[in-house]
N, C-alpha and C positions, 0 to 999 in steps of 0.2 A: 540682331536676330537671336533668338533665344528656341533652343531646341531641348525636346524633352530626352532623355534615354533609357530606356526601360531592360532591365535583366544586365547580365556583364556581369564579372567577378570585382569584389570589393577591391583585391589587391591594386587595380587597375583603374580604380576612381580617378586616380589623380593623372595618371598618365591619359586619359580619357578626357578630363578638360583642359588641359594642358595643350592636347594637339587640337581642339575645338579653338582655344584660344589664338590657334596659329592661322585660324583661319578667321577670324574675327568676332566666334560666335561662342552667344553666353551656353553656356550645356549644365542641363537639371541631369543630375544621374539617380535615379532612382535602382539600383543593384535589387530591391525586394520589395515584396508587396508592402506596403502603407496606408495609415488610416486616412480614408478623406485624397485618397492618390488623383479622383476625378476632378475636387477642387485646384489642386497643384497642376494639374494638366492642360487645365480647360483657355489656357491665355497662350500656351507654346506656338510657334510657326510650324512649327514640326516635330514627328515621335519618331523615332526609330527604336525598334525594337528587337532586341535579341534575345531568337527566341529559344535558345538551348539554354539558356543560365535563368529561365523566371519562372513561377507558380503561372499555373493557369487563369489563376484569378486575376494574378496583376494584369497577364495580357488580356484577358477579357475587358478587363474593367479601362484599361488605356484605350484600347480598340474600338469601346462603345465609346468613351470620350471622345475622344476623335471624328468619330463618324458622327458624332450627335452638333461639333464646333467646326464641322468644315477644314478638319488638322490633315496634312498631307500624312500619312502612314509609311515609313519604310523597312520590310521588313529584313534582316539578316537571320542567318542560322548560327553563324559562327559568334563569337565576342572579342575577337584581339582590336588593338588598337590601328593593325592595317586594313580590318573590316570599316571601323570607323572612320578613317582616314577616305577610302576610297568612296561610302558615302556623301561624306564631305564635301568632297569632288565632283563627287555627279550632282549634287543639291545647287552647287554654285555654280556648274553648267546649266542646269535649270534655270535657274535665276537670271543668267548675262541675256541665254533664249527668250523668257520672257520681256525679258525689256528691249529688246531689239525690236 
């Protein structure tokens, strides 16, 4: 599974795939806006976005991504690593739900 993540603090990159890792899943961290970010986005199973730490642009332009590829959207306020964590967690209760 390969998740996108949009905004978060740079320091936090690594700690951000790191705990993504723990849970089996590949994580794109996008921390700022980037050129062509629609391309990079457009294949993710999912975007979570945090939306205190990004331009308005990047989350426009993730948000219209998404909504244009059928991408599930989730969004947070906050950026630490136990927002993404608890994410996580609910993504992969989704997921046993669905197959059940």
């Amino acid at each position: 599974m390969c998740i996108g993540l949009i905004g978060g603090m740079d320091r936090l990159e690594k700690n951000y795939i790191r705990e993504a890792g723990k849970f089996g899943i590949d994580l794109k961290v996008f921390t700022r806006y980037q050129g062509k970010m629609a391309a990079k986005l457009q294949n993710m199973d999912a975007l979570i976005i945090f939306t205190n730490k990004i331009s308005h642009n990047a989350k426009k332009e993730a948000t219209e991504t998404a909504k244009a590829n059928d991408i599930p959207i989730y969004f947070y306020h906050s950026c630490g690593v136990c927002t993404l964590r608890n994410c996580l967690n609910c993504m992969q209760e989704e997921v046993v739900e669905l197959k059940q």
